[in-house]
Each structure stands twice: as structure tokens, then as C-alpha cells.
C-alpha positions in Angstrom: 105.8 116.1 97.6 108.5 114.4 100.1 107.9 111.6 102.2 110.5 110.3 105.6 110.2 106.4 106.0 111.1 105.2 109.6 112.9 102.0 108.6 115.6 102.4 111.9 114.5 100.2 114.2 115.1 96.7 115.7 111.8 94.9 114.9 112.5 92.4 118.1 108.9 91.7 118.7 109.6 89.9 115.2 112.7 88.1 116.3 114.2 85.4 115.8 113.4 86.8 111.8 114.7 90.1 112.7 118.0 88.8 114.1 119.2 88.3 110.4 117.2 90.6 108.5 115.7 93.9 109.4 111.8 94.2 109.8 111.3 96.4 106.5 112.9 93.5 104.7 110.7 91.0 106.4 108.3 89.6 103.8 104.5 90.4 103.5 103.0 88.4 100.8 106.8 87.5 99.3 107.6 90.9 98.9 109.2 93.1 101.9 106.7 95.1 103.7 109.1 98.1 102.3 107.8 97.7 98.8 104.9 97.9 99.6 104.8 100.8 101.4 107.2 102.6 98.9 104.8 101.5 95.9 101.6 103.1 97.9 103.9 106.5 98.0 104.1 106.3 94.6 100.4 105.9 93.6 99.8 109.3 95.8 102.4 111.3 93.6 105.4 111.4 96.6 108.2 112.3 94.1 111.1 111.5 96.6 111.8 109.7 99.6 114.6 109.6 102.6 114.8 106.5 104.5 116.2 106.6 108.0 118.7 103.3 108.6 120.0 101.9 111.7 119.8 98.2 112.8 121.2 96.2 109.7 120.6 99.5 107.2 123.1 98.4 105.0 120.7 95.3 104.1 117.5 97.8 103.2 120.3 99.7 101.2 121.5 97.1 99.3 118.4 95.9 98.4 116.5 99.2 97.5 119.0 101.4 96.2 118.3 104.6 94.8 114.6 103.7 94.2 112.3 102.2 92.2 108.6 103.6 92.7 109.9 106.6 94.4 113.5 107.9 94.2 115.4 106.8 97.2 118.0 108.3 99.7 119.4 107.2 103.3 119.4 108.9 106.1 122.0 106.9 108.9 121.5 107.5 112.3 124.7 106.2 114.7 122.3 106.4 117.4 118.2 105.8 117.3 116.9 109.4 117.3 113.2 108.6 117.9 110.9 108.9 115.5 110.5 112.3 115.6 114.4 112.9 116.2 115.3 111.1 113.4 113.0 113.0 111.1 114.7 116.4 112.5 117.6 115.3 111.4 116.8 115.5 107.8 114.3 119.3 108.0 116.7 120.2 104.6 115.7 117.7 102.6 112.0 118.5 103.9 111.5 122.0 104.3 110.2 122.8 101.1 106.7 121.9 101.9 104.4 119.5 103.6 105.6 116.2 103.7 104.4 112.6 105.0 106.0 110.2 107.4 105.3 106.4 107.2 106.8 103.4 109.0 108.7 101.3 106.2 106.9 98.1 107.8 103.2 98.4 107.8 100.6 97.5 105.2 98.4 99.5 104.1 96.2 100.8 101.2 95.5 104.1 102.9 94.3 106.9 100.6 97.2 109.3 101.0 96.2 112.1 98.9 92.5 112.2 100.6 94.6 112.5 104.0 97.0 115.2 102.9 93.5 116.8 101.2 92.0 116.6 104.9 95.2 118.2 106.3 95.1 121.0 104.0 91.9 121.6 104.3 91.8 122.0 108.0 95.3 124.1 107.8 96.8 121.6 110.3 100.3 121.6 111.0 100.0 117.4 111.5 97.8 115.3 110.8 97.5 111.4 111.6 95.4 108.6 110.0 93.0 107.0 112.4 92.1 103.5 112.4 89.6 101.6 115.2 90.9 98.3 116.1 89.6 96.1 119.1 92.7 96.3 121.4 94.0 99.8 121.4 96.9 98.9 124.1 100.0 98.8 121.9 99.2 101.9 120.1 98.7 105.7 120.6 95.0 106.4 121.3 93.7 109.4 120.4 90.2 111.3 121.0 88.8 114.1 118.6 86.2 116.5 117.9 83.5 116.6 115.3 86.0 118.4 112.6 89.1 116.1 113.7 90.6 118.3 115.8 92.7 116.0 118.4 91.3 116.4 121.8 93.7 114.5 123.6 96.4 111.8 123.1 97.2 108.5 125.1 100.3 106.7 124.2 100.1 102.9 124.4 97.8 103.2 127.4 96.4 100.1 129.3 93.2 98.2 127.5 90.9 99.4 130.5 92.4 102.9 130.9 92.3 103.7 126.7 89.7 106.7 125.5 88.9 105.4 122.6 89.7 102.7 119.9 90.8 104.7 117.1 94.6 104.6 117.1 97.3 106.4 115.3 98.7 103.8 112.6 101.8 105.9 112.0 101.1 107.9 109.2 101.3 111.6 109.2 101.2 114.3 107.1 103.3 117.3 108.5 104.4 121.5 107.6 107.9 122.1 108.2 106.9 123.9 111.4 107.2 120.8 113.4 110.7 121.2 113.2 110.7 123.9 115.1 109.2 121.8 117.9 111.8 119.0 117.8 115.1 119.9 119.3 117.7 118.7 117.1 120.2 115.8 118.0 117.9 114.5 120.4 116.0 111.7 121.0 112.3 112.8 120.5 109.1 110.5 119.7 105.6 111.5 118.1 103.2 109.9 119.9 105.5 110.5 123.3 106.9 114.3 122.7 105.6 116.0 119.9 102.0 115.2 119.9 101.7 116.1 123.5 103.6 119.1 123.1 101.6 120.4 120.2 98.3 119.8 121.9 99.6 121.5 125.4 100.6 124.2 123.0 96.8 124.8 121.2 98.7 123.9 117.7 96.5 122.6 115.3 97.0 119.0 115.4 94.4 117.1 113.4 92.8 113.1 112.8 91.3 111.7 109.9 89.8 108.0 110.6 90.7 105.7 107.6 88.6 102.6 107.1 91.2 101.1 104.6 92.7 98.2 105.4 96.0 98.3 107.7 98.0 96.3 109.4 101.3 96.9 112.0 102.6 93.4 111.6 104.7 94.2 113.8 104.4 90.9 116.4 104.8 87.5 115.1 100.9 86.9 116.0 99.8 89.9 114.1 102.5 88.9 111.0 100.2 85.8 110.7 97.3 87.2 111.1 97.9 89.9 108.5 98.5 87.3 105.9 95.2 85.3 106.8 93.4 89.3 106.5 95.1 89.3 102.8 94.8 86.0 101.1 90.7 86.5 102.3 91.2 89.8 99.4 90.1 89.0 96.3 93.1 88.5 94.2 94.9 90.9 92.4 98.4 89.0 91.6 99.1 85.6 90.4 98.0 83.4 93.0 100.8 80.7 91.6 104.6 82.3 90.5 106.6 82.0 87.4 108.3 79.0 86.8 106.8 77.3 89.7 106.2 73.5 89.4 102.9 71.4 91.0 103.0 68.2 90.6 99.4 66.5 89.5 98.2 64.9 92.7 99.0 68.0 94.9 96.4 69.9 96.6 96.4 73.4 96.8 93.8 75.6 98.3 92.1 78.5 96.4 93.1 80.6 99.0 97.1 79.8 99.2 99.9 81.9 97.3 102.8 79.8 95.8 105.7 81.8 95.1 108.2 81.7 92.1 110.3 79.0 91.4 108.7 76.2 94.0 108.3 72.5 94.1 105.2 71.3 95.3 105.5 67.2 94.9 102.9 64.9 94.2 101.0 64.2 97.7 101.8 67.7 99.1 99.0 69.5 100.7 99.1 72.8 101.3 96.4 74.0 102.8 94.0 77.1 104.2 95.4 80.6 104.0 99.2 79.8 103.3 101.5 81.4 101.9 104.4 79.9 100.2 107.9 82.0 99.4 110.0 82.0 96.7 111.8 78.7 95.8 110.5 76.7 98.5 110.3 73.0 98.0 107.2 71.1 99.3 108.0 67.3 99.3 105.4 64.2 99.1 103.3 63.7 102.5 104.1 67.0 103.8 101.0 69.6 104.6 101.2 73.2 105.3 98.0 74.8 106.9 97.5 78.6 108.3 101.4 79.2 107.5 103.8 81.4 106.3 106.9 80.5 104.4 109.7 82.3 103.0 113.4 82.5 102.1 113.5 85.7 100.0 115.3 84.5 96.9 115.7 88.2 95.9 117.6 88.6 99.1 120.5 85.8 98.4 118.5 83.5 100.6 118.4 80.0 99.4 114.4 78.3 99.2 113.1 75.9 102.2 112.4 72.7 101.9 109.4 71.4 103.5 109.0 67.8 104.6 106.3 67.2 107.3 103.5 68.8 108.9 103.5 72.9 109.4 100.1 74.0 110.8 99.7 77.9 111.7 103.8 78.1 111.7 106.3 80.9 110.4 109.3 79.2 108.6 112.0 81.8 107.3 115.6 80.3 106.1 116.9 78.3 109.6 114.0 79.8 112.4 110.4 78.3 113.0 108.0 79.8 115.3 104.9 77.7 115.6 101.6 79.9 116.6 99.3 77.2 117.5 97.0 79.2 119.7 95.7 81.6 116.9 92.3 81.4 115.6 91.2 82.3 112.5 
């Protein structure tokens, strides 16, 4: 099986990260949210994968390649398609079969192969996970029946005016039919075009609710937020990297995650649900609470050091955004 990941876009609810890097690059739990979602593909038996680029593509190129967990190739768009369009654009590489379509920046541990099981099973021509969250207003809402057959589709509709709480997250498992519903060269969204089209159309269009975990990190609240939700998981990677130094006299909470190759000096504190990237130095009398960290070493990106007080703050290479509103 095939998947398309959207990784085109501009990520500017992320900026200022996102003015040097491009979301799918941006790191979730020191690794870029890409990998993740490439490694999850991989798991569910996707044998290849074409990647849509646009804002700073060459970056996600460099760095990916052809592929590690699932064979890799790039699908440049001179102009943003949609997410729909910019799928069209590659029905070729697709056609063969059904096929799934994730967003190159979200993290999940969806089962995929029970979701493309439901879609078979109801002889769908799409389907779309499901997940309930408590403010439905910056996603597509959707309302089914009894045996997941979408009733009706809300795209990003206001909190008071949404249908339900269970919202698209993005991930979709298609039949080359679609194609023939998205007009080629044009600029042509899911949730805003097809899905609407399909259901004034009667074509079977299907839901399956997911309660794994997910997470569209895609504001600089819900980035934070997401890496609180994860270092609460019980741990299934080193909690401290290779070749990473902590001085005795440091404290370090049980929940934090130290990258490779740090410096944490002798009176450091780092503190709560942090998260600590690659090659970041911590000096003596500085404390890091609720934060996230990261240069990236992997992307060329020299460590941070840290000297002072970061409480519920994003630090990446020369930008800080402090978040001091959240709660946990």
C-alpha cells in the first residue's frame, strides 16, 4: 500500500520556528514530527510514500532523502494545490489501489491498518479517523450514523455553531475514485471541496472514531501542550541521550527528556515536563520548568545554551516564545 504526506505548507501558526525551518522538521520529542509520522506508516505495512513540498521543501528533502522507514519520493508543487489538489497531482503514483493521506506534522499512534480494515469493510470510497476533542473550532466537524456513515460535514465551524466534537484529524484512507472528483491543476481542499461534494453526491464517505492518542501541534500552545501529553506516557526511549553529561548536584525530574550530547552543570535544575534537545548546554543556577528546547543537531543547528530561568517557554536556535498563561 501507498501513502501521500501533506508536508507543503507554511506552518505560520508555529512562527517564528517556522520562519527557518518548515513545520514537518519542527521537533516533537527531539525528533521531527515527520519521523514520526513516516515510522507509524511503516509499522502499518505502507511500502512507499510521496511527499508533497512547497515552503522550504528542499530542507524536508535534504534531510529525509529517499527514505528510511518507508521509501521516499517528492512531489513539488510551484503553487499550494490544496490538500486535495496537491494529492491529484500525483493519481499515477496512486492509482493502483487504496491509499492513505497523512499530514507530515501530527502525532499520532493511530491504528492504521484497523482504519483501512473499517474502510474496506464498509466499501467506502474515503474514510477519516475521528477523534473527540473539547474545542472542535479549528477543525472539520463531522456527524455520522450508527455504521459511520458521514451525515454531514462542518469545516472549522464556530465553538457554539459545531455538531459535534469528533473532528477529522487528517487522516484518510481513499480508492482512486476520488480522483475523479478533484479537477486537476486546481486548488481543491478535503474538508472544504471534496468532502462536501462527496456527501451532496450520496458517495459513500465513511468515519471511524480513534481513541488513540493525537495531537495537531500545529499552534505554539498546542506544541507545548503535546509535549506535556507525552512525557506523562510511560517511557519507551531513553529518558537521558548518548553521551550526555549531568553533573552530580543537578536536578532533573523523572518526567524530563535530555537529549544527546548535553551539559547539564552542577546547580542546574530542570524541572516538570521538559524537554531538552540535542546538545543543549544548561549552566549552574539556571532552571527550566514546563519547557521545550531544541537546536536539532541532526539538522546543522548548533546546541543552546541555557543560563537563567525558562518556565513554560519554547527555545529553538535564536527565537523564544514564552507561554506563561498555560496550565497544566
Amino acid at each position: 500500500m501507498k501513502a501521500f504526506i501533506l508536508a507543503a505548507g507554511k506552518g505560520t501558526r508555529l512562527r517564528p520556528f517556522t520562519d527557518e525551518i518548515p513545520k514537518p522538521l519542527i521537533p516533537v520529542m527531539n525528533q521531527p514530527v515527520m519521523a514520526s509520522v513516516l515510522a507509524l506508516c511503516a509499522v502499518h505495512g505502507i511500502e512507499q510514500a510521496v511527499v508533497n513540498l512547497h515552503y522550504r521543501g528542499a530542507q524536508i528533502e535534504q534531510y529525509f532523502g529517499a527514505g528510511t522507514a518507508v521509501p521516499l519520493q517528492y512531489s513539488w508543487e510551484e503553487q499550494l494545490l490544496g490538500t486535495a489538489g496537491g494529492v491529484r497531482r500525483q493519481a499515477d503514483f496512486l492509482s493502483q489501489g487504496t491509499f492513505v493521506v497523512l499530514s507530515g506534522d501530527l502525532v499520532t499512534n493511530l491504528d492504521l491498518t484497523r482504519l483501512i480494515e473499517f474502510h474496506r469493510e464498509r466499501g467506502a470510497m474515503a474514510t477519516m479517523a475521528l477523534k473527540e476533542v473539547g474545542d472542535p473550532a479549528r477543525f472539520g466537524v463531522v456527524v455520522q450514523d450508527a455504521l459511520g456513515r458521514v451525515q454531514s460535514f462542518q469545516e472549522k465551524p464556530a465553538r457554539e455553531q459545531a455538531k459535534s466534537r469528533l473532528v477529522n484529524t487528517g487522516i484518510y484512507v481513499l480508492e482512486p475514485e476520488v480522483f475523479n472528483l478533484i479537477p486537476a491543476g486546481n486548488f481543491f481542499d478535503f474538508g472544504k471541496d471534496l468532502f462536501p461534494l462527496m456527501l451532496a453526491r450520496h458517495l459513500p464517505l465513511y468515519a471511524l472514531e480513534t481513541g488513540a492518542y493525537w495531537s495537531d501541534a500545529g499552534t505554539l500552545a498546542q506544541y507545548l501542550y503535546t509535549h506535556w501529553d507525552l512525557l506523562t506516557q510511560p517511557s519507551h526511549f531513553p529518558r537521558q541521550g548518548a553521551d550526555t553529561i549531568i553533573e552530580p548536584g543537578a536536578i532533573i525530574s523523572s518526567n524530563a527528556l535530555i537529549g544527546k550530547n548535553c551539559y547539564v552543570q552542577s546547580g542546574a535544575q530542570v524541572l516538570g515536563y521538559s524537554c531538552i534537545g540535542d546538545g543543549t548546554v544548561i549552566q549552574a543556577g539556571s532552571r527550566v520548568l514546563d519547557s521545550v528546547v531544541w537546536a536539532m543537531e541532526s539538522l546543522g543547528r548548533e546546541g543552546v545554551t541555557i543560563a537563567g530561568e525558562l518556565v513554560r517557554t519554547i527555545q529553538g536556535g535564536s527565537h523564544h516564545v514564552h507561554l506563561g498563561n498555560l496550565h497544566a
